[in-house]
DRENTOR-92462 format. One line per 4 residues: number of its first residue (from 1); for each residue x, y, z of C-alpha. Coordinates in pm, 1 decimal, always signed. Layout:
<recs>
NUM) X:Y:Z | ...
</recs>
This chain:
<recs>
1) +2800.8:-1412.8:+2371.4 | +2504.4:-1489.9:+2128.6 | +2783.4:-1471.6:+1873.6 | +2957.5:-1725.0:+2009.7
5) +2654.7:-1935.2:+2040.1 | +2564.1:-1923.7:+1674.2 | +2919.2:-1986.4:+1572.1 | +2904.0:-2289.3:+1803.3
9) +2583.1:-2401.9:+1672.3 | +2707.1:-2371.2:+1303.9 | +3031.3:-2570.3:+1361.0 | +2795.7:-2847.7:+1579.3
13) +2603.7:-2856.3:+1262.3 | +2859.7:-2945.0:+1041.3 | +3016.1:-3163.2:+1252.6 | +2713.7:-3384.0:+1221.0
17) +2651.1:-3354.5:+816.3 | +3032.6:-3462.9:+889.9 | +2971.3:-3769.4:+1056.3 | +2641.3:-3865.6:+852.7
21) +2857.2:-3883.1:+524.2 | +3128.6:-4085.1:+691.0 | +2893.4:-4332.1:+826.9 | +2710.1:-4360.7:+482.4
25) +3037.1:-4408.7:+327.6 | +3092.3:-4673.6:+542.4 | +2768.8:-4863.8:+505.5 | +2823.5:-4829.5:+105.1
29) +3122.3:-5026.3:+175.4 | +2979.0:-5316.9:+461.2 | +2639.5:-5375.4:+219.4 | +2774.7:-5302.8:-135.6
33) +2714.0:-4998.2:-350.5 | +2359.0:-5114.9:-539.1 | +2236.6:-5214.5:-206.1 | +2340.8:-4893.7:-11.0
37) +2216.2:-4658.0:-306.7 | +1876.6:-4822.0:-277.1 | +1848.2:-4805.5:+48.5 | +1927.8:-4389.6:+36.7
41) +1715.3:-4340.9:-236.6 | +1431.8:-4519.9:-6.0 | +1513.8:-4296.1:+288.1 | +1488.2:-3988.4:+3.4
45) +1138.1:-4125.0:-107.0 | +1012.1:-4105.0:+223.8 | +1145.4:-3793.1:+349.2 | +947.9:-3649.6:+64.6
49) +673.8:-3743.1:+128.2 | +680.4:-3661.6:+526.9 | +820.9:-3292.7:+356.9 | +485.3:-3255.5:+172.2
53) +254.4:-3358.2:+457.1 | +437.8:-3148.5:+671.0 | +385.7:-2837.2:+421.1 | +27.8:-2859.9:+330.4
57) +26.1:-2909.1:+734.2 | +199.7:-2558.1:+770.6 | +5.3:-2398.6:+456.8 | -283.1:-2470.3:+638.8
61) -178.7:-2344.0:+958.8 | -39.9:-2048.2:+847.8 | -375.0:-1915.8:+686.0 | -600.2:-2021.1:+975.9
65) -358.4:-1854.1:+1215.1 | -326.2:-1561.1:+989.0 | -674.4:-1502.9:+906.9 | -805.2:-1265.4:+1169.0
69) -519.7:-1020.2:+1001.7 | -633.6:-1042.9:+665.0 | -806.2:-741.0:+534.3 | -1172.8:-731.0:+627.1
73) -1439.8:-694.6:+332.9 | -1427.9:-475.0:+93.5 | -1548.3:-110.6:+209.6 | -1629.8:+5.0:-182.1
77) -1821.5:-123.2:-415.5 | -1560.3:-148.4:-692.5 | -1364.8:-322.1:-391.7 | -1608.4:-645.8:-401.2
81) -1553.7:-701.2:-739.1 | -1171.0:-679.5:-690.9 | -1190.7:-911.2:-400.7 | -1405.0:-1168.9:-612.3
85) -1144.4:-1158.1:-872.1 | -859.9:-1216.2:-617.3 | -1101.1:-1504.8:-501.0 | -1128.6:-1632.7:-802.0
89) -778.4:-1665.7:-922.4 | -684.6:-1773.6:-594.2 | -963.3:-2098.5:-595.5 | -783.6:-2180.9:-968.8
93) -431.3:-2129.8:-906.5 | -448.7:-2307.9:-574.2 | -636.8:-2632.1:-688.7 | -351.6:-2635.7:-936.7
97) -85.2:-2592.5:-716.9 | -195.4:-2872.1:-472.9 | -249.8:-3132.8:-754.5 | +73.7:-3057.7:-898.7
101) +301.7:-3076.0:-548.8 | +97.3:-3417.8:-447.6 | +143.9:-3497.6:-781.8 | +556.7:-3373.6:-765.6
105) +649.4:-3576.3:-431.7 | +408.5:-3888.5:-557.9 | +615.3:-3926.3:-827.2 | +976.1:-3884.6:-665.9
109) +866.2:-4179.7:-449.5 | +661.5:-4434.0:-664.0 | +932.3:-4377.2:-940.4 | +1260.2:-4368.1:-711.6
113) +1541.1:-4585.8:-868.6 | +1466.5:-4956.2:-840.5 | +1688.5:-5219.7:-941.9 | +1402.6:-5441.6:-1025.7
117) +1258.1:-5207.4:-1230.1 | +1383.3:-5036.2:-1544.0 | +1299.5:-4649.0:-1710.1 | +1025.2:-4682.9:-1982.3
121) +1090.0:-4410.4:-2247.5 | +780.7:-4261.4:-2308.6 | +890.4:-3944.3:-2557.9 | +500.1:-3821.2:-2657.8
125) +154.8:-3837.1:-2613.5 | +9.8:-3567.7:-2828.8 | -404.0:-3655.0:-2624.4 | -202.9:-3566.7:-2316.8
129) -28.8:-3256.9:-2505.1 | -378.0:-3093.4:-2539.3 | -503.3:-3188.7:-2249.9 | -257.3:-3009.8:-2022.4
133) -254.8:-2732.4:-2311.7 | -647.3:-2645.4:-2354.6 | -777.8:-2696.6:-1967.7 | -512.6:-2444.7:-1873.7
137) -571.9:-2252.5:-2161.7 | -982.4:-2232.9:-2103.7 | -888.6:-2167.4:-1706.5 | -637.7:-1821.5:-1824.6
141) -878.6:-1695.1:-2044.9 | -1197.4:-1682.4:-1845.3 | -926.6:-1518.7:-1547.3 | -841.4:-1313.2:-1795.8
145) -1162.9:-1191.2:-1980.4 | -1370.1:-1117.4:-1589.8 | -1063.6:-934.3:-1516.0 | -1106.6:-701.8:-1832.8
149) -1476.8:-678.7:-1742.2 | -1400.8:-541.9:-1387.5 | -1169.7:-356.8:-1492.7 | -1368.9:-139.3:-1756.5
153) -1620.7:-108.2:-1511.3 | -1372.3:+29.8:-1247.4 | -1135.2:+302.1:-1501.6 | -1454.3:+417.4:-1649.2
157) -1492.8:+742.8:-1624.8 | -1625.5:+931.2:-1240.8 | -2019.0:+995.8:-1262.5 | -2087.1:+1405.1:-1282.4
161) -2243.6:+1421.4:-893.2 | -1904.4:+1270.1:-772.8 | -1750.8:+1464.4:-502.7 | -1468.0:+1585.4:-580.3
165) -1158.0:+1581.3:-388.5 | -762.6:+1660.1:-463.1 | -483.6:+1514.5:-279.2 | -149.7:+1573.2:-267.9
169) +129.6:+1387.8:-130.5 | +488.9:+1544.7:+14.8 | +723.6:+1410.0:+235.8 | +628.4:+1275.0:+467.8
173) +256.4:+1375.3:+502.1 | -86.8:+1414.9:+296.5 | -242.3:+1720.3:+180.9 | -612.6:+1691.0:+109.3
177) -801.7:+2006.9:-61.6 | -1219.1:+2021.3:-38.2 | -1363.8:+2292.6:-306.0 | -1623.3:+2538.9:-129.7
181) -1958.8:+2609.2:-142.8 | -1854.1:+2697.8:-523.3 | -1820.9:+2324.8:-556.2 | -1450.6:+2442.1:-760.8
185) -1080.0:+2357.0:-684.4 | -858.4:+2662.3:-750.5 | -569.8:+2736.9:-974.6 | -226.7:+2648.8:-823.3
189) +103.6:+2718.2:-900.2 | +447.9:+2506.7:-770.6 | +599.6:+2840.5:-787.3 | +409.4:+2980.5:-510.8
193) +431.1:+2712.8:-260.8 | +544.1:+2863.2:+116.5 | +537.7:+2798.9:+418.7 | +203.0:+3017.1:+446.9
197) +33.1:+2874.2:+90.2 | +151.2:+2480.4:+126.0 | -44.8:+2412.7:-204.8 | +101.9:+2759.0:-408.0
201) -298.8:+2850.1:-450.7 | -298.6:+3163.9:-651.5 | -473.7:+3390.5:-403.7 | -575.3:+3602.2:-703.6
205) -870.0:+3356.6:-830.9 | -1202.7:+3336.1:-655.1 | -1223.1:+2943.8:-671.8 | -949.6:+2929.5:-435.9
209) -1144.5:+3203.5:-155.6 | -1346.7:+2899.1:-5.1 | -1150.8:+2623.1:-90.3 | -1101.6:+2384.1:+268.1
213) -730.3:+2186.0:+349.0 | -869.9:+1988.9:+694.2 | -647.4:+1766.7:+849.3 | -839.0:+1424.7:+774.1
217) -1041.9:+1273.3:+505.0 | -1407.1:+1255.1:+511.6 | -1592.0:+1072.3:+260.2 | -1987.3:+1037.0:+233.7
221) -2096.6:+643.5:+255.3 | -2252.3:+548.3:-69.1 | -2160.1:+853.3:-266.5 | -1918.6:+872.7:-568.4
225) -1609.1:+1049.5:-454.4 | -1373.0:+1126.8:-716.5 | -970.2:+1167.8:-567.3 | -720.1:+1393.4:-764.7
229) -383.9:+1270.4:-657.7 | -64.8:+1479.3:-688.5 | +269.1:+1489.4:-537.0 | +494.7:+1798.4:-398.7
233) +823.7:+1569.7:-413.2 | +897.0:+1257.2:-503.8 | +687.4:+992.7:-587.9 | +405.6:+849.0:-327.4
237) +150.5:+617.3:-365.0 | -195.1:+684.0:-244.7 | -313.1:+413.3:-65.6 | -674.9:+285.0:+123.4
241) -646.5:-59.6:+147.9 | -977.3:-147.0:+341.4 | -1157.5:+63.8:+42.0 | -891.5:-157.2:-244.4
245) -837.9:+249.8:-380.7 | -377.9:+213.0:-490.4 | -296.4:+481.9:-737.1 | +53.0:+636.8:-818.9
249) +97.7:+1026.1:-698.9 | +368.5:+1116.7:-975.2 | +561.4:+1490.0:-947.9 | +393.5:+1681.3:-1209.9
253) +163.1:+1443.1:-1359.3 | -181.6:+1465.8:-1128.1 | -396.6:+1063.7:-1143.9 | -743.9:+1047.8:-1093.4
257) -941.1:+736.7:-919.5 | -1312.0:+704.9:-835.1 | -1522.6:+506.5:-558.4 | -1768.5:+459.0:-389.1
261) -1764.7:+392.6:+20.3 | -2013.2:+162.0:+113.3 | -1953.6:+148.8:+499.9 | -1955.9:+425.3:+731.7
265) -1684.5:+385.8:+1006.0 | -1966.1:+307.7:+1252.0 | -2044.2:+13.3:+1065.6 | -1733.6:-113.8:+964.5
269) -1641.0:-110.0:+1370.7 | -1926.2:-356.7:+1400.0 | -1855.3:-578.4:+1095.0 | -1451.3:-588.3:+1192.7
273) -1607.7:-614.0:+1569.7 | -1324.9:-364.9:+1748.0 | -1441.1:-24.4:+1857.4 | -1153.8:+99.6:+1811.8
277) -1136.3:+71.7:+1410.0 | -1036.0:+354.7:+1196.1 | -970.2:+377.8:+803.5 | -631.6:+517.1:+717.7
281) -455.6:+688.7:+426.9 | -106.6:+489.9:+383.9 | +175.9:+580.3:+156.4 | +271.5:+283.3:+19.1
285) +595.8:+409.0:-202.3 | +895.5:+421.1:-26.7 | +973.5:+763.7:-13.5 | +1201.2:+881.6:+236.6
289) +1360.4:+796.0:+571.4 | +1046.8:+902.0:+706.0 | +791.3:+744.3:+459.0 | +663.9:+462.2:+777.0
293) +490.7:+787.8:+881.1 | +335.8:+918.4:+599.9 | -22.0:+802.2:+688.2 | -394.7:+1027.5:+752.5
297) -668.4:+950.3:+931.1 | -1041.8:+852.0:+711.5 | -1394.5:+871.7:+829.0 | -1655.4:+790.2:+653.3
301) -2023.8:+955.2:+755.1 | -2367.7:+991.4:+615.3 | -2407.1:+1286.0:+448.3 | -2560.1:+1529.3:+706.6
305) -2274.7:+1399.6:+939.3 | -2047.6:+1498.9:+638.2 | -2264.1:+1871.6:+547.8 | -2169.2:+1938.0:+953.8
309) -1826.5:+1848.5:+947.3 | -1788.0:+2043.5:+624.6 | -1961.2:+2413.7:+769.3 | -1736.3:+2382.2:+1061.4
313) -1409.4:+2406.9:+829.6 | -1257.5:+2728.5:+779.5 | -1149.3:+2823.0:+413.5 | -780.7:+2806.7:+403.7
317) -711.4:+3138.4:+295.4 | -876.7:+3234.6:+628.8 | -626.0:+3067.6:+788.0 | -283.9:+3180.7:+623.0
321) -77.1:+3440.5:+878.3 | -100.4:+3786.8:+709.2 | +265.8:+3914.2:+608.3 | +405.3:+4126.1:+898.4
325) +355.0:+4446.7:+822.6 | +671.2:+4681.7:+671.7 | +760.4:+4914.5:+1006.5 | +718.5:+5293.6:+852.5
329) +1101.0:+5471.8:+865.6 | +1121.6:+5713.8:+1125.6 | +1185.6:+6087.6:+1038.3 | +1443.6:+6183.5:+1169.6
333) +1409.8:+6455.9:+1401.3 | +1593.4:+6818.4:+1289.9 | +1914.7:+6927.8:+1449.9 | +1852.6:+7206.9:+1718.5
337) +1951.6:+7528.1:+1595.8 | +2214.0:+7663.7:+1745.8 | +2158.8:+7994.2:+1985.9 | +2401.0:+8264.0:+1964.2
341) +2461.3:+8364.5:+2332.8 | +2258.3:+8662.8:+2436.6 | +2491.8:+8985.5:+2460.4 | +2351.7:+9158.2:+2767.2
345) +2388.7:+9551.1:+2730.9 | +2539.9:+9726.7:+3028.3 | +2384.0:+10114.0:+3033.1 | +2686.3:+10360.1:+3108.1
349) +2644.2:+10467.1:+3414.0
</recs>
């Protein structure tokens, strides 16, 4: 039925586009070509310029409807300068783009054909040449030399207190690793993955003996926390957009990005004003027919509420099912002798 409808619809449609062109054709005949070609190319000039009202109208509807789903502020530091960049080349690139659509439909109206008026060739104005070449120019290169500055200070290398954290990316889940008390990741080994060692950690060095795999992420507000990302698979993308943290997790070929939370989740509930809020871990590589899924929960805590969580975890080697143990062969148990029958002596009488 609704495909009937839409069929309908479409052949109403061009029924009318239909009927328009005949009816133009026929007023190009009652009024005379010049006359009728003005008078389109006035109806033109004016539907332009009820199009562009109508679209700054929308544009501006659209962002003040869409607002209270924009990400909230940054929750890193690097994040805020990030944001002020984005900022930044948004204020530019939009003052731009409104002066040159007003600018667009102006002109298509002021300068629609006019039979009182004739085309002035203009071929050059080399003032006017610079002037749209240098402004522009200036504009791109102080974009471009803040975003080098931010940028150096963001890739720069992790300070040495950073806590240090790997994760590691498989379909369709995350794997995060915390070292121990050691303050050490262990050795691993692709080789050795199973279903009992899900990271292949070679049980044989000590680094791995205390190493934690929770099942969240816990980060300590206003701390340094350096993320190893890896990937089991395929490619993933390790994603926390509230903390602007998007790096690549590339099969074989482990990435490194530092930050530095500056909200706990307590406070970002508040700022975001829903109780309810809760950082999340995203994949943001399609990956799989399950890759919607691939997401982990985040908290971030001061760091006593962190040193609790931490003693509570149990090392993961504590945790991997012993190997059933080999059932010894039983002996088998020795064939009975056979027993001659007893020859009972009869004393002659």
């Amino acid at each position: 039925m609704t495909t009937l409808l839409i069929a309908g619809i479409v052949i109403l449609l061009i029924s009318i586009v239909f009927q328009i062109a005949k009816t133009s054709e026929m007023v190009t005949v009652l009024k005379g070509a010049d006359q009728a070609r003005q008078d389109t190319n006035n109806v033109i000039g004016m539907i332009f310029l009820g199009f562009m009202v109508l679209f700054f109208i929308g544009i501006t509807w659209s962002v003040i409807h869409f607002m209270p789903h924009f990400l909230p502020e940054s929750a890193s530091v690097h994040g805020v300068w990030i944001d002020n960049i984005f900022n930044m080349t948004l204020v530019v690139t939009g003052i731009v783009f409104v002066l040159t659509q007003i600018t667009l439909f102006i002109f298509v109206y002021k300068y629609r054909e006019n039979k009182n008026r004739k085309a002035f060739f203009y071929p050059e104005n080399h003032k006017l040449e610079l002037i749209w070449t240098i402004i522009p120019a200036i504009f791109m290169a102080g974009l471009v030399v803040t975003g080098l500055f931010y940028w150096l200070k963001i890739t720069k290398d992790a300070p040495a207190d950073a806590m240090v954290i790997e994760v590691t990316g498989k379909q369709f889940n995350w794997i995060a690793r915390y070292p121990g008390k050691d303050g050490k990741l262990g050795k691993r080994d692709f080789t050795a993955i199973t279903d009992n060692n899900i990271l292949g950690m070679d049980l044989n060095d000590k680094a791995n003996s205390d190493d934690i795999i929770p099942t969240e992420l816990h980060f300590v507000v206003g701390k340094a926390t350096k993320i190893i990302v890896r990937s089991r698979d395929v490619m993933h993308n390790f994603d926390l957009p509230h903390f602007r943290v998007k790096i690549d997790a590339v099969p074989g070929i482990p990435t490194t990005f530092w930050f530095t939370p500056k909200y706990t989740t307590e406070e970002m509930r508040k700022i975001t004003n829903n109780p309810k809020f809760n950082y999340e871990l995203a994949c943001a590589q399609i990956c799989g027919q399950s890759h919607y899924a691939m997401k982990m929960a985040v908290k971030v805590e001061t760091q006593a509420d962190f040193d609790k969580w931490i003693s509570e975890q149990k090392p993961y080697v504590e945790t991997i099912a012993p190997a059933a143990p080999t059932a010894a062969p039983v002996a088998a148990e020795p064939a009975a002798e056979e027993k001659k029958p007893e020859v009972k002596k009869t004393a002659a009488l």
